[in-house]
VOGU-3710 file (C-alpha; in Angstrom, 3 decimals, decimal comma):
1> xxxxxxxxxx> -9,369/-37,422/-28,272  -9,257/-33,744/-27,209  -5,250/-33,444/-28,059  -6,548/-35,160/-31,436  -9,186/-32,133/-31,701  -6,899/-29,149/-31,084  -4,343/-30,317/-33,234  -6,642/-30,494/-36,158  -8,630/-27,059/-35,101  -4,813/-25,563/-34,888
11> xxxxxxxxxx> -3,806/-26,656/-37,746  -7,313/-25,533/-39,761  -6,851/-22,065/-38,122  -2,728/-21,794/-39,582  -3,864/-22,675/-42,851  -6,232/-20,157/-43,123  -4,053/-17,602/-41,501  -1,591/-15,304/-43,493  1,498/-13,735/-41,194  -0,301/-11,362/-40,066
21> xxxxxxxxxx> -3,293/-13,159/-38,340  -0,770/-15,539/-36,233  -0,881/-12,298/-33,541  -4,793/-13,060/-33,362  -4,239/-16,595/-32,747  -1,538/-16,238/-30,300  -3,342/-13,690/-28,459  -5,920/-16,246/-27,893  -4,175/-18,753/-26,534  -2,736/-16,171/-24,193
31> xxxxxxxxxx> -6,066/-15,593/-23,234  -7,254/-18,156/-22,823  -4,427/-19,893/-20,829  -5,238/-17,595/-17,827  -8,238/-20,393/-16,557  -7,098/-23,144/-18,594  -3,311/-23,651/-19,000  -3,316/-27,158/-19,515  -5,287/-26,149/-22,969  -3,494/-23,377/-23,761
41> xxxxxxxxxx> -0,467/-26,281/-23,382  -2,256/-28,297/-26,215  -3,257/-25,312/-28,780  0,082/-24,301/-28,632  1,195/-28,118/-29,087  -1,437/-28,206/-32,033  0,971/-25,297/-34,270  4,368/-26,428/-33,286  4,715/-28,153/-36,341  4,085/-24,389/-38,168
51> xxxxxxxxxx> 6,440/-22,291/-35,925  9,612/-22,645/-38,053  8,027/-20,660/-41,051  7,426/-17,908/-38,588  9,260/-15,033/-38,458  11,133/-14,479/-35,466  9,281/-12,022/-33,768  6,631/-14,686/-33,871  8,528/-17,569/-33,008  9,815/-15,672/-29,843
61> xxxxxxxxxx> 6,531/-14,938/-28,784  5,498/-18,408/-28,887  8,461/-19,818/-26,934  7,402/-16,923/-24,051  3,364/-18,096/-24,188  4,702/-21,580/-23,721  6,871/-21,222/-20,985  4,079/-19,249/-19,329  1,328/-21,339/-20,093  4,446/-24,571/-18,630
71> xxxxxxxxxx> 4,543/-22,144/-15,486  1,025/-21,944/-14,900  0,559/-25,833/-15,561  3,087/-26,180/-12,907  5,208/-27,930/-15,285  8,590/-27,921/-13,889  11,128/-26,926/-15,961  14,434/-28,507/-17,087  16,435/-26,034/-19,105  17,305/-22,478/-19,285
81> xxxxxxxxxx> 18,021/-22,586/-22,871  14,481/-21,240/-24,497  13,996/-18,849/-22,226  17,305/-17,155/-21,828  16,869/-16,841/-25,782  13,333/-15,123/-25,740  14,794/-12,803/-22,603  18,060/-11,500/-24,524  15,103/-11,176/-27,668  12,711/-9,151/-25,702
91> xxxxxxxxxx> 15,649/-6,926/-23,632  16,057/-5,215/-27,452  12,854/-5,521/-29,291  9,992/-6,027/-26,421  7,527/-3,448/-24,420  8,052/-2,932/-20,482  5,498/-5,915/-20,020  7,021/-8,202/-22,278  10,544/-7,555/-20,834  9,026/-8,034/-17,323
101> xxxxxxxxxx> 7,241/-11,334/-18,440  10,632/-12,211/-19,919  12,868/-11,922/-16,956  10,145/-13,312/-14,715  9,808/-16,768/-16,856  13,517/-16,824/-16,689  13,538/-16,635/-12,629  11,018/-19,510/-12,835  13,151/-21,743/-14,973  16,144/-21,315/-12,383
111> xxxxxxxxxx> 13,790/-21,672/-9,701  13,088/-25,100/-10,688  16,552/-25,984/-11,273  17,356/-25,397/-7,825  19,435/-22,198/-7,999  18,146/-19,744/-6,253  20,662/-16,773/-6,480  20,177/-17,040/-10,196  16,420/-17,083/-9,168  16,529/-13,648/-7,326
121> xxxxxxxxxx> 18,646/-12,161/-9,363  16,326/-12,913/-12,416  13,113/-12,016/-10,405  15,063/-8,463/-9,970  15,544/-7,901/-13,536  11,955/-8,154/-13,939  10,964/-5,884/-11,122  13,444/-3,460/-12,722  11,290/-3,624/-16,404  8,189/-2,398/-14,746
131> xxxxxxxxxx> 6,966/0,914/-15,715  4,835/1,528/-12,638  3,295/4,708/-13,545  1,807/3,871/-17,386  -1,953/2,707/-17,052  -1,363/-0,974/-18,524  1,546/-2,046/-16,363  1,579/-5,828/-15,599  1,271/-5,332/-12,230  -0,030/-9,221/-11,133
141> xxxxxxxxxx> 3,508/-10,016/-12,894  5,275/-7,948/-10,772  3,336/-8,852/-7,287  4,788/-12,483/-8,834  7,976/-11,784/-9,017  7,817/-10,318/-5,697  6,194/-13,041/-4,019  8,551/-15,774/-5,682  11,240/-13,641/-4,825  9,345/-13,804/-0,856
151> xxxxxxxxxx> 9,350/-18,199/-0,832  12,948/-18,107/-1,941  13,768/-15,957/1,217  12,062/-17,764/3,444  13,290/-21,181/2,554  16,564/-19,812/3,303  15,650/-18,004/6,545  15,891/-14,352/4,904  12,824/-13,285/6,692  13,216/-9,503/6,816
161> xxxxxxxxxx> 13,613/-9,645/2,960  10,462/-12,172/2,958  8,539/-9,726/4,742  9,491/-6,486/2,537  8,940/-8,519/-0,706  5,937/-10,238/0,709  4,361/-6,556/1,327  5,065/-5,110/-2,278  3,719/-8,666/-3,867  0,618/-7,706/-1,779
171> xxxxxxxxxx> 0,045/-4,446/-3,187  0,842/-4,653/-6,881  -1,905/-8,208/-6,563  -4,205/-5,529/-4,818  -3,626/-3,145/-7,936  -4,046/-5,978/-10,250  -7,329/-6,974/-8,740  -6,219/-10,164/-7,398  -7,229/-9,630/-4,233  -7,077/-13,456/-3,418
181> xxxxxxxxxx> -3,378/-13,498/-3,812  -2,715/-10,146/-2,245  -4,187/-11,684/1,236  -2,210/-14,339/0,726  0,861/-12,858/0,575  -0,208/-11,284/4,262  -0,321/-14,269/5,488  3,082/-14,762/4,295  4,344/-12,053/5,927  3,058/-13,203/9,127
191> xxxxxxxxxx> 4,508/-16,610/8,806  7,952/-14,585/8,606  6,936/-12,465/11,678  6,381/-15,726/13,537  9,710/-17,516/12,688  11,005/-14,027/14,250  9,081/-14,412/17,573  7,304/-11,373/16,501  3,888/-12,669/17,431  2,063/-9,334/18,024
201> xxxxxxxxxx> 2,838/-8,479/14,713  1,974/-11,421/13,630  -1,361/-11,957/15,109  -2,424/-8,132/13,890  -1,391/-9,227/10,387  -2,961/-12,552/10,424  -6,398/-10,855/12,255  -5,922/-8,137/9,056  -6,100/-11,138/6,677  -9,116/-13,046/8,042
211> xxxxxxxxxx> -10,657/-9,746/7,725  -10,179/-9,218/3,899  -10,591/-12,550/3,307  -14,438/-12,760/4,925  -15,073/-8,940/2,972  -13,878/-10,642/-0,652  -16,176/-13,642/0,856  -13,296/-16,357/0,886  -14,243/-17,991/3,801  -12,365/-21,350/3,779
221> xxxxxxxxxx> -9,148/-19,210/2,984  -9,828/-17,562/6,040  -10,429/-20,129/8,017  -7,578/-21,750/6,842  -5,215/-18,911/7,747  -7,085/-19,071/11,074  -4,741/-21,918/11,891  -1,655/-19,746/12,290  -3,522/-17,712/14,863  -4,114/-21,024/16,185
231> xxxxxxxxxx> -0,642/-21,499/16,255  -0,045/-18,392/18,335  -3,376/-18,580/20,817  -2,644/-22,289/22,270  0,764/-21,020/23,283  -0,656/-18,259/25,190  -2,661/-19,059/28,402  -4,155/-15,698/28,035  -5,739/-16,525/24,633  -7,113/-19,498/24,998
241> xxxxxxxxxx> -10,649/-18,188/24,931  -9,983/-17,034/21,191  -8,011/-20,300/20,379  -11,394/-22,012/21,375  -13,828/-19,881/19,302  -11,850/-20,767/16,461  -11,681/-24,639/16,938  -14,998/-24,016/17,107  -15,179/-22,156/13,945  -13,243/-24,771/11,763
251> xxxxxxxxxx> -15,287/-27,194/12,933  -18,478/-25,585/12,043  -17,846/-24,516/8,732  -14,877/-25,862/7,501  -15,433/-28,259/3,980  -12,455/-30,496/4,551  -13,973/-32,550/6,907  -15,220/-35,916/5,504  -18,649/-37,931/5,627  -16,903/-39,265/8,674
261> xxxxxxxxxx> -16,215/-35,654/10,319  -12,475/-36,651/10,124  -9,591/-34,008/7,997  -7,455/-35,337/4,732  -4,420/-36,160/5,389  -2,654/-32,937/4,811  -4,966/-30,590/7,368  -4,732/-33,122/10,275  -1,998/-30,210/11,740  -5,754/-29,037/13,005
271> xxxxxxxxxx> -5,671/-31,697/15,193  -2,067/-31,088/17,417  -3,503/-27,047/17,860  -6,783/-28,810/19,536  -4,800/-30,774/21,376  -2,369/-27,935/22,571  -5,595/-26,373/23,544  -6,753/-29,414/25,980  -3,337/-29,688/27,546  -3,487/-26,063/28,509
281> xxxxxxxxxx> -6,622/-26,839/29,930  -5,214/-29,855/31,997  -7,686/-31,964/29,764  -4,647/-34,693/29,187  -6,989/-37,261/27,968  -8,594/-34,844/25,469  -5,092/-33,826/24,628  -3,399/-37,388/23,586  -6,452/-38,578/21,959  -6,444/-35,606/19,476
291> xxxxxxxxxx> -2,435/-35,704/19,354  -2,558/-39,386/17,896  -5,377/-38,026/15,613  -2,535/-35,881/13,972  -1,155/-39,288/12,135  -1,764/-40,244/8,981  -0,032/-42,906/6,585  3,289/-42,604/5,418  4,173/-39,893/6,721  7,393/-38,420/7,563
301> xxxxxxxxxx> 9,700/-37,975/10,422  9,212/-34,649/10,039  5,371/-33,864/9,722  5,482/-36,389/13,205  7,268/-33,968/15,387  4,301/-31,891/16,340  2,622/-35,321/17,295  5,744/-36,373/19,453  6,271/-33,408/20,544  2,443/-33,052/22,324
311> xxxxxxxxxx> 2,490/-36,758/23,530  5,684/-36,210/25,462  4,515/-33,257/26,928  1,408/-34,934/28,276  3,210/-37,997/29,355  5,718/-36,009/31,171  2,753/-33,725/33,408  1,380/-37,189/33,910  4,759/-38,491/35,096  4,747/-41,555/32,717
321> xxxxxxxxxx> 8,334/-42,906/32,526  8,159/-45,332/29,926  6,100/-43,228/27,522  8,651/-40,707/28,312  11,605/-42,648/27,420  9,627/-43,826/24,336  8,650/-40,482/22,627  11,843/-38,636/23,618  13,427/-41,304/21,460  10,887/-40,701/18,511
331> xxxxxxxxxx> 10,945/-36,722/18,777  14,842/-36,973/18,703  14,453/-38,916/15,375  12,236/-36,081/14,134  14,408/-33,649/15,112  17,478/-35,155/13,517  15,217/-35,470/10,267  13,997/-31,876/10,536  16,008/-29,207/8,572  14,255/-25,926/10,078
341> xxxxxxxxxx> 17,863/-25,005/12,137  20,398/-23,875/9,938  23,572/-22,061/10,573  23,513/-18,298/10,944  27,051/-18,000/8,618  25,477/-19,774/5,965  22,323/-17,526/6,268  24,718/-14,721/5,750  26,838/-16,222/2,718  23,662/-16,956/1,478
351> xxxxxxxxxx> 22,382/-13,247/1,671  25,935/-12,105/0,364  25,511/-14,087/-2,062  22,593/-12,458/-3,595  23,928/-9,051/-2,997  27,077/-9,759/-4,682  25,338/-11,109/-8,061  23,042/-7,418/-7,917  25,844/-5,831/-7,377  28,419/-7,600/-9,547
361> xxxxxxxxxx> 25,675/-6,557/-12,734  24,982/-3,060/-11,673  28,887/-2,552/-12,014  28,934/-4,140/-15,628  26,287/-1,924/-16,146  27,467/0,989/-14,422  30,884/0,269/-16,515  28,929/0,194/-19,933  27,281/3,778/-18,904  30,881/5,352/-18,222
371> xxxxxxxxxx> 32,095/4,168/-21,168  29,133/5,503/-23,560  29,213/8,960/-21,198  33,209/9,032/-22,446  32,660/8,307/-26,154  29,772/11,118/-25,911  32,327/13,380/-23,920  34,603/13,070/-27,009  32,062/13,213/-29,505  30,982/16,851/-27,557
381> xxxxxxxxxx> 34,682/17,926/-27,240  34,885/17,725/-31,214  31,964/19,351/-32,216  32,711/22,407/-29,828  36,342/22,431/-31,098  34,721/22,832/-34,969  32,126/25,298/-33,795  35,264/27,905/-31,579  36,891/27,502/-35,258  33,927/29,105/-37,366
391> xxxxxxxxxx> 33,148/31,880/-34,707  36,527/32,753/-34,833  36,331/33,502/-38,439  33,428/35,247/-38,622  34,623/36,951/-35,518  37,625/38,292/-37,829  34,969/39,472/-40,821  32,818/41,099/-38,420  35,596/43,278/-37,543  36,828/44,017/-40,799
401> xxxxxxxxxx> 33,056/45,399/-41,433  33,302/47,171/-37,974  36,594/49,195/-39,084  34,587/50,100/-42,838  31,128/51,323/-40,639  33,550/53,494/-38,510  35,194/55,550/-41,108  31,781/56,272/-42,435  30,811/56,955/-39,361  33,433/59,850/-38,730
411> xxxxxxxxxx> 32,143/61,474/-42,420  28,613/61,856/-41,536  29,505/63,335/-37,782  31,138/66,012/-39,313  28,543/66,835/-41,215  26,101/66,376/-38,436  27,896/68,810/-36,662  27,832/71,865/-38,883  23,734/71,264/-39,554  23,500/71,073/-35,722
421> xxxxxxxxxx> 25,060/74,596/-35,432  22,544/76,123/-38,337  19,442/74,500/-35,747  21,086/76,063/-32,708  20,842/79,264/-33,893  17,064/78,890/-34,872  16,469/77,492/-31,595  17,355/80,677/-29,968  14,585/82,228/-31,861  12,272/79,819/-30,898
431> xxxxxxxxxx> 12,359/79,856/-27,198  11,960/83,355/-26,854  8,509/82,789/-28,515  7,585/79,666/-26,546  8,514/81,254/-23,378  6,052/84,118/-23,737  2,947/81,521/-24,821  4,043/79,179/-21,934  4,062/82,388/-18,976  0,042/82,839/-19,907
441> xxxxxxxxxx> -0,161/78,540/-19,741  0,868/78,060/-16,358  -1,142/80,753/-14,658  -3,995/79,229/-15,898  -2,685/75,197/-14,969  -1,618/76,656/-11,379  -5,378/77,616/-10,420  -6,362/74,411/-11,841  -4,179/72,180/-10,349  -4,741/73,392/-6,605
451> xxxxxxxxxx> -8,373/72,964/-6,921  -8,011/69,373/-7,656  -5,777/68,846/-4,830  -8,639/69,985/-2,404  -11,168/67,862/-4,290  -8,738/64,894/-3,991  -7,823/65,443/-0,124  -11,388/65,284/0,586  -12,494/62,532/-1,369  -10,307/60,250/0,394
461> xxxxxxxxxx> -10,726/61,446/3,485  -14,177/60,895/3,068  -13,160/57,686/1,875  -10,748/56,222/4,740  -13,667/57,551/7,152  -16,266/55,064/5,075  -13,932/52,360/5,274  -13,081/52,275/8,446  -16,779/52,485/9,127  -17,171/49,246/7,234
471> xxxxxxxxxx> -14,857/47,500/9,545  -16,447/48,259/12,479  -19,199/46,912/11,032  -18,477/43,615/10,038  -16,323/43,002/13,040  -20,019/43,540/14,926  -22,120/41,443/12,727  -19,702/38,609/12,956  -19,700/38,809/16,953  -23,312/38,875/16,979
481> xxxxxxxxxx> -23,635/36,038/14,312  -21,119/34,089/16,103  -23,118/34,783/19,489  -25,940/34,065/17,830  -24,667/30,129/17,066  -23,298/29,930/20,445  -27,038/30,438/22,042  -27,870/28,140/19,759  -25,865/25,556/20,740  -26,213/26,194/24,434
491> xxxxxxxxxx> -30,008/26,149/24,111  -29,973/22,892/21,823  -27,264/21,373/25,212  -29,644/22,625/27,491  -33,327/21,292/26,243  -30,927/17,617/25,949  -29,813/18,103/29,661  -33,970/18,319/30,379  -35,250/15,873/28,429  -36,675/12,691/30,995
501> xxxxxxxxxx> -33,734/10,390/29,472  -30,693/12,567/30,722  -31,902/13,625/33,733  -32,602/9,868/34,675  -29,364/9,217/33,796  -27,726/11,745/35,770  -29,847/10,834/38,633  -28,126/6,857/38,350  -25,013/9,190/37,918  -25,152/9,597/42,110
511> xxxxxxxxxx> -26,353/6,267/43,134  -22,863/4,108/43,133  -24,472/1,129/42,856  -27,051/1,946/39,775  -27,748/0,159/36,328  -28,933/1,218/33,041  -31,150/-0,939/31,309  -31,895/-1,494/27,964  -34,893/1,105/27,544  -32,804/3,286/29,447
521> xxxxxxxxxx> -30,135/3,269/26,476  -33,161/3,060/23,976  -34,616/6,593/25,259  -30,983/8,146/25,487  -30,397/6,927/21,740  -33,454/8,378/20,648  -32,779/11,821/22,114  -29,402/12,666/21,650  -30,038/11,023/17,751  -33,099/14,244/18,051
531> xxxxxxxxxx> -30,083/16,857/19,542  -27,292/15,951/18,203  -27,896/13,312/15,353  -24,072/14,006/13,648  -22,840/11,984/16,643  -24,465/8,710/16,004  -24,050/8,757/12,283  -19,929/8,881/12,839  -19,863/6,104/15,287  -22,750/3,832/12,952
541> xxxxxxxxxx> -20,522/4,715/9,604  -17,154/3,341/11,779  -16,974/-0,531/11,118  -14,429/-0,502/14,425  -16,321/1,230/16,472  -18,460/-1,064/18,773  -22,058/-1,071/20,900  -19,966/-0,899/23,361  -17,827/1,942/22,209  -21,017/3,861/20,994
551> xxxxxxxxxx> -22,229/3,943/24,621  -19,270/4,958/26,096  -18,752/7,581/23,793  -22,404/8,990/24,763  -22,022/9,144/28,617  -18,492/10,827/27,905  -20,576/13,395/25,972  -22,808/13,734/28,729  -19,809/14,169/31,394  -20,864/10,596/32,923
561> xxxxxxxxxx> -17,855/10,080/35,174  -15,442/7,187/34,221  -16,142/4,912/37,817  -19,993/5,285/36,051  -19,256/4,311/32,971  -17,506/1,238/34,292  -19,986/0,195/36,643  -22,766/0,404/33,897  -21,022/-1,288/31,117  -19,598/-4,095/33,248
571> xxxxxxxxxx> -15,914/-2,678/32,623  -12,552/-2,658/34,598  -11,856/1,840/34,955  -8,603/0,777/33,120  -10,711/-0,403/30,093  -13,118/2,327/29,820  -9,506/4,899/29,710  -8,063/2,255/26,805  -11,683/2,423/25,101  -11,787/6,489/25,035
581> xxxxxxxxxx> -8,364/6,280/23,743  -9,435/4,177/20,832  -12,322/6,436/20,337  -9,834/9,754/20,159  -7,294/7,391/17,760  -10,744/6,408/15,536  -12,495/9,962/15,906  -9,940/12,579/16,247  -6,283/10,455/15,238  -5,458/11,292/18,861
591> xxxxxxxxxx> -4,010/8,389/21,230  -4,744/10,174/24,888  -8,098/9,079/26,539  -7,998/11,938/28,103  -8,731/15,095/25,203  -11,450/12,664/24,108  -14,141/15,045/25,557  -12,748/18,213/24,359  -12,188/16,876/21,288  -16,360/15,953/21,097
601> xxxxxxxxxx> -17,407/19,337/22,414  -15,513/21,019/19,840  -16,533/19,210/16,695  -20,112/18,819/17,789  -20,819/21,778/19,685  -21,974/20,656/22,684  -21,935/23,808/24,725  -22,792/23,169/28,363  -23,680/27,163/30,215  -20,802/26,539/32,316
611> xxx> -18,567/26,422/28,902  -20,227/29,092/26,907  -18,901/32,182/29,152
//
């Protein structure tokens, strides 16, 4: 019934169209197909019937909104015909997007035909359209490309290219706005990072990602991707605590739980971590019963590994021979089932393999450039040829009109010459006259000319002595001014140092065994936020900076002593130094604990009388 209705609402909206309203219509459906591909599928379904009357710009644009409305359907495709068509279209008459989109659908296709170097290679094309720095660039397109480009690597164990393209699919879907899908691809990356053995990069990126996804307030994405960490915690005796706070977690606000409080089928992995994490707790019972809870109907040998693999480790602390025997055999059959080992020389031929088709086009292209730069070469040879040949000849006429100026020349030289002897002689004449009126001049310029000499030696004498006055000055004003802040912020150190709070605190300071309680911190928060209220503000406005932190950042501004410190925060001395150090890394982008008090005096002026002389 609603195919029925879009193919008569399609076919309404064609008749009443005229070539150029077929743009508004397929805009539409390109619109719309963003939430609801599976429509967009049928609208464009409702025309097909009208595309052969289009022009071909149209009809090329239709074949593209299909195969992207098919990809986003998750429609597999089956040939590569249509789409290599509408790519070799767009490569001459399309806009950077359109081009991208192009080469991008194409990757797709191949993907789901199974060839993967054709895949990459496709995916790299597109990447290669983008025109990063214009304002409308498709950049959730190209985080796309990059993150298909990511799965195909790590299906075939390419993880340092996962990783790289993992990272750029992350940032173009954080400069699309797609913030969902920029986390994600984190969490990629860390999956990579894992099959590496790189778990401390792993956990940090994974940690990263729960964080963005509780700010964009995903919380079941985050809790999903809490399973990796999972992963990494029940492994580690050390972490253990955190694995437990997030079994915890799941439990309490996870949605795929059932009436029942049991997982679907396809989260039951849940189950093996929580068992993990009662075997490391010698809880064996605990351990098998939520092992076993890991199976589910039909599956495969392969999704039952983790399940054999946790019973036989339980049965073999609890020295069970038989149930030994019994799940060594069943693991074994997982194992042989399992396809995560492959061969490091087909890794490689596989990698080569992908360089070689890059490079094998960028020669073809490369080739096509020389030959175009050698046709131009020619083209520039023969027009400079033609232009040596018309300078030449006007070359020769310039000199023929060179030799005709110079014998004119000559003619009017001689007669220059003879006038030139008539002047002379009245220029004799002259001089005697000018010499007499010019005697009477400079006696009179002379007397002038020495008095301003002596006005103009003592006005800048006067001047250099004014200057230099000046100087002195200002040097004193800004000693005095600068003294001036000093006192200031020695007296503003010293009336904190008094005040009932501090000086209880330095009296604890002596007693080795002393303790701060709550009111104490509530008075010393209240007067150094009175002193010195730019110090609180910076820790409060730092989202990583802790209670914790915030206090022992305050007794390090008071020159509380680090055995202190530890004793009243409950804290190993080793902790409180790795604490300051995060401080100086937060504060002041310095990684030494120990500049961390410097570095506080300095920026807000907390001038102790032993420091201000």
């Amino acid at each position: 019934m609603i195919r029925c209705l879009y193919i008569i609402i399609g076919v309404a909206l064609m008749m009443g169209c005229t070539d150029g309203r077929y743009d508004a219509v397929l805009s539409q459906i390109d619109t719309l197909m963003e939430a609801h591909p599976d429509s967009a599928l049928l609208r464009l379904d409702s025309i097909r019937s009208l595309k052969e009357s289009w022009p071909k710009r149209l009809r090329m644009r239709y074949d593209l909104l299909e195969a992207k409305a098919q990809n986003k359907a998750f429609v597999d495709f089956t040939s590569d015909s249509i789409a290599k068509e509408f790519t070799k279209y767009y490569d001459s008459h399309g806009t950077a997007n359109e081009r991208m989109m192009a080469h991008y659908l194409l990757g797709c296709v191949y993907r789901d035909l199974g060839e993967a170097p054709h895949a990459v290679d496709c995916y790299l094309d597109a990447i290669s359209q983008a025109d990063t720095t214009v304002k409308d660039c498709d950049f959730y397109t190209l985080s796309c490309a990059y993150a298909q480009m990511a799965d195909i690597y790590y299906k075939q164990l390419l993880l340092t290219n996962s990783i790289e393209a993992n990272k750029k699919a992350s940032i173009y879907a954080f400069r699309s706005n797609q913030p969902k899908f920029a986390i994600t691809n984190l969490v990629g990356m860390a999956s990579s990072y894992i099959l590496l053995n790189k778990r401390d990069s792993a956990e940090l990126i994974l940690k990263k990602a729960n964080g963005l996804y509780l700010r964009y307030g995903l919380l079941q994405n985050a809790l999903q991707s809490s399973n990796s960490l999972l992963y990494l915690y029940v492994d580690n005796p050390s972490k253990l605590k955190e694995a437990k706070e997030l079994i915890d977690k799941y439990e309490e606000l996870s949605t795929h739980f059932d009436r029942s409080l049991e997982l679907r089928g396809d989260k039951r992995q849940f189950y093996y971590y929580k068992g993990k994490y009662f075997e490391e707790n010698n809880q064996f019972d605990s351990a098998e019963y939520y092992y076993r809870k890991v199976y589910r109907p039909n599956m495969s040998f392969v999704d039952m590994d983790p399940m054999y693999r946790g019973l036989l480790s339980v049965f073999t602390k609890r020295d069970m021979s038989d149930s030994i025997a019994k799940y060594s055999r069943l693991l074994t059959m997982a194992c042989d089932s399992s396809i995560a080992q492959k061969d490091q020389a087909l890794t490689a031929q596989m990698a080569a393999s992908y360089n070689y088709n890059r490079y094998q086009k960028d020669s073809l292209k490369n080739e096509r450039i020389a030959n175009r730069a050698q046709l131009i070469l020619t083209l520039v040879i023969f027009i400079v040829v033609f232009a040596v040949a018309i300078v030449y000849s006007k070359w020769r006429n310039h000199l023929k009109k060179q030799e005709k100026l110079r014998t004119e020349y000559d003619s009017a030289t001689k007669a220059l010459e003879n006038n030139l002897q008539t002047l002379q002689m009245l220029d004799v004449s002259y001089q005697e006259v000018i010499a007499v009126i010019k005697e009477e001049l400079d006696k009179t310029r002379n007397e002038s000319h020495t008095r301003l000499e002596a006005l103009t030696a003592e006005y800048e004498q006067n001047k250099t002595e004014l200057e230099e006055e000046n100087k002195r000055l200002s040097e004193s004003i800004k000693r005095l001014e600068q003294q001036k802040t000093i006192s200031d912020y020695l007296k503003r150190t010293s009336e904190l140092m008094n005040t009932e709070a501090v000086k209880h605190v330095k009296d604890l300071e002596q007693k080795p065994l002393s303790h701060l309680k709550e009111k104490d911190w509530d008075m010393l928060y209240t007067e150094i936020a009175k002193y010195f209220p730019n110090i609180l503000q910076d820790l409060n406005s730092s989202p990583k900076i802790t209670k914790q932190k915030t206090r022992v950042c305050l007794l390090v501004s008071l020159r509380i002593q680090d055995n202190c410190i530890a004793n009243w925060l409950d804290l190993k001395p080793n902790r409180v130094s790795n604490i300051k150090s995060e401080l100086n890394q937060e504060l002041f982008n310095e990684t030494s604990a120990r500049t961390l008090y410097n570095n506080l005096r300095r920026k807000y002026n907390i001038i102790y009388s032993t420091e201000s002389r």
